[in-house]
N, C-alpha and C positions, 0 to 999 in steps of 0.2 A: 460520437463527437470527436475534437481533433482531426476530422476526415480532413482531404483537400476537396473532397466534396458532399453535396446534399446527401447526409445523412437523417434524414429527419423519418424514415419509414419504422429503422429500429427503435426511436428515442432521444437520438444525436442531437444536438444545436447547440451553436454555439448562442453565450448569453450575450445581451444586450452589449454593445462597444468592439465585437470581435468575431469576426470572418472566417471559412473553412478554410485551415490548412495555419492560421495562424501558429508562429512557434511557444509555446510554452516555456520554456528555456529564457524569453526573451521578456517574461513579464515581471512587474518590478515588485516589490516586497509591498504585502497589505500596509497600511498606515493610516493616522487617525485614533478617532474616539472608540474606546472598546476594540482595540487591536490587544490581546496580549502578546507578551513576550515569548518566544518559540521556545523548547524545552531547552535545558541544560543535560549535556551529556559528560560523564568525566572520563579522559582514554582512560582504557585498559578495565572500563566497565562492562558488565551485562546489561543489556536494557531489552523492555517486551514491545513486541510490537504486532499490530495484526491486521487482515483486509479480510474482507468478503465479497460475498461474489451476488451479485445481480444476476447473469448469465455467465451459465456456466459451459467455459467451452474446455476444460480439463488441463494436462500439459504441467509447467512445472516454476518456478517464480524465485527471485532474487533480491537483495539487500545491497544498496551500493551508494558511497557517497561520492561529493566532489564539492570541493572548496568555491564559494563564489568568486565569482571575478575581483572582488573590491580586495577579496583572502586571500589572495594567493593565485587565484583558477584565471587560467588563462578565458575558458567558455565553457557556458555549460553544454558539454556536448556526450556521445557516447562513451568516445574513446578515454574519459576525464572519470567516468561512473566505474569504467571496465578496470582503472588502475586502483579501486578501492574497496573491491567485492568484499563485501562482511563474511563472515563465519556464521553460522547455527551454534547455538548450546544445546547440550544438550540431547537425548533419543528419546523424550516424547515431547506435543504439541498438546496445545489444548483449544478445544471446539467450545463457542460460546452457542450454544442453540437458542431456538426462538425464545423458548419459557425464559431463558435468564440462567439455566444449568449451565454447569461445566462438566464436561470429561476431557480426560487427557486418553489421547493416543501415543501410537508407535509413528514417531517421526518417519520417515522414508526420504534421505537425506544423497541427491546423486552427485556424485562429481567424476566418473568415469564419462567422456564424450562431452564433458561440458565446456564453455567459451567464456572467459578465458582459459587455459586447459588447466583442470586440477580444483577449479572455484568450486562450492557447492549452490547447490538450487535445491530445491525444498517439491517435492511433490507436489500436487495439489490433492489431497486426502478426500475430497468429496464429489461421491460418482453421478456424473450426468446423466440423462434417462436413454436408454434405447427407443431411439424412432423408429415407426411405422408409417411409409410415406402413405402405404398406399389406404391406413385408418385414418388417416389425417394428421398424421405427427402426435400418436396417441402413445404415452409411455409405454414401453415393453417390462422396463425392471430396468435394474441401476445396470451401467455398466461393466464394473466391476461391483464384490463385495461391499458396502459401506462401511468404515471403520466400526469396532465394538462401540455400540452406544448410539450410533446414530443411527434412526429410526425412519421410519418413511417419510417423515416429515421436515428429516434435514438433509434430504438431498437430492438430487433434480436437475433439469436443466436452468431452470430461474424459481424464483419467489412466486408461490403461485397462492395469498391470502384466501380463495379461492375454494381452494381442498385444503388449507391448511398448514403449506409447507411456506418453511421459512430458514432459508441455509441459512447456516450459521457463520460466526465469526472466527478466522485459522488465528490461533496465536500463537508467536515464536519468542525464543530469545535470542538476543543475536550480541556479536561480541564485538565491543569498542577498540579496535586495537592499541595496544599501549605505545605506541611511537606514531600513533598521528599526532600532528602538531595542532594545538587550539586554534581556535577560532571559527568562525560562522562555513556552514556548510550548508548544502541541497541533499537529503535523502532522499533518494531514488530507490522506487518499487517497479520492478520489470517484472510480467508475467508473457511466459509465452506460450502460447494454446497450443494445444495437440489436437482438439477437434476442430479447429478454424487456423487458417492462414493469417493468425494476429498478434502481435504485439500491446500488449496492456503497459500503461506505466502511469502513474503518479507521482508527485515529491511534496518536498516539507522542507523548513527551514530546520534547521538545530544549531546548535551552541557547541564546540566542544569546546573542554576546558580541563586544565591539568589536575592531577588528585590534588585534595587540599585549596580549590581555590573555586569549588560551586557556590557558597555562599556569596563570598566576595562578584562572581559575574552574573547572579542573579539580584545583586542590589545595584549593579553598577547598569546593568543592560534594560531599556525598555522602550526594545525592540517587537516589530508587528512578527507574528508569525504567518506562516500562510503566506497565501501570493494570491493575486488581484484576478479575477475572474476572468478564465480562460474557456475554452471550448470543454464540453462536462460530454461526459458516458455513464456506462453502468457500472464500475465495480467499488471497493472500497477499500480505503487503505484507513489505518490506524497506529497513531505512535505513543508510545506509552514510557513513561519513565516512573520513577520511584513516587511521584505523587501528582503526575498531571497525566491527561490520556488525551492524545489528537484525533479527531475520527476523521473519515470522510470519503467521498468517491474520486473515486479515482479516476483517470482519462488519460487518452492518448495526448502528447506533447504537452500538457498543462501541468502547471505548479501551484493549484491554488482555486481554492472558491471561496468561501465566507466562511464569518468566525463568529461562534456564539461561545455561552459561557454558562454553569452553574454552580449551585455551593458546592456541590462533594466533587465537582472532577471538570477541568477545561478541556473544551473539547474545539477542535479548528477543524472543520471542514474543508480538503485537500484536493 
């Protein structure tokens, strides 16, 4: 999905209102009934956040924001995400697996060869399968080792309910910098593949706000989070703060699918 063209063989399509190749970047903020407000973030915070993977094509993945246009941002474009790369907390992650368990790993955190030069990018911790073309694209074994703790069941090329597997969830921490200026921003998730010539990205809206005044922009603000349905893929992005958690799939050039809600956790679909 996001293609400029018919992708519909792997999964791809775009939803009902929106055409191949449409930009993401350019769709406007969810609103209405049962829209919540997007999370609050305060500089110079930690906050968790995490995706998972549909298909898993390996490679290494990024944190990056930029001010809306209405804030400050000229457009939401690359060059706007590239001047805000996040940081990692932190040397380990933690994997949510199918059961509901948690283990934490050994983060694998790169910034040697990275863009922009010095940023970090984060591994992608969970090994795809070895194909055999000529069995039918029949597992061989993971690629590499699978971190301690994840079992055959959480790793692979996709979600296969099938025999059982079901990748899990990567969770990170990642760091607010303390001299961004408030106000409403796009978090941007870039993944770039190592087994496929591909770029992954999803976003989310957030809030930032100075220490000492979350209270105060979480009564004044009720604002939609999320963004208006855009052309949808397979992978999954998740935003987590101290007591709300965003989930959702991720896609190429899109900011947004649908928002649902429960008692214990809100969750927006991205």
């Amino acid at each position: 999905g996001g293609a400029p063209q018919d992708n519909t063989p792997p999964g791809g399509h775009p939803p009902p209102g929106h055409q191949w190749g449409d930009h993401g970047s350019s769709l406007p903020a969810l609103s209405g009934h049962g829209s919540p407000s997007p999370p609050t973030w305060t500089s110079g915070s930690v906050v968790k956040v995490s995706w998972g993977i549909a298909a898993n094509h390996g490679g290494g993945y990024a944190y990056r924001l930029c001010p809306t246009p209405s804030h400050g941002g000229s457009a939401v474009t690359e060059e706007c995400f590239q001047e805000r790369h996040l940081s990692f907390v932190g040397t380990t992650q933690t994997l949510i697996l199918g059961n509901g368990s948690r283990v934490d790993i050994a983060a694998e955190v790169v910034t040697k060869g990275t863009y922009p030069a010095g940023t970090q990018w984060m591994r992608n911790p969970i090994p795809a399968c070895i194909l055999d073309n000529k069995l039918g694209d029949v597992c061989q074994g993971p690629q590499f080792p699978p971190p301690p703790g994840c079992d055959e069941t959480c790793w692979g090329t996709s979600d296969n309910t099938t025999i059982g597997n079901s990748l899990p969830l990567i969770v990170d921490n990642i760091a607010i910098p303390s001299d961004l200026q408030p106000g409403k921003y796009i978090l941007g998730w870039r993944w770039d593949c190592e087994g496929t010539s591909q770029v992954w990205a999803s976003c989310s809206d957030v809030v930032i706000v100075a220490p000492g005044q979350e209270q105060t922009q979480k009564q004044r603000e009720n604002m939609p989070r999320g963004r208006k349905h855009g052309p949808s893929s397979g992978s999954y992005l998740t935003i987590t703060e101290e007591e709300h958690v965003l989930e959702g799939k991720g896609a190429d050039t899109t900011r947004g699918q649908s928002i649902q809600s429960s008692m214990e956790e809100t969750i927006a679909v991205v």
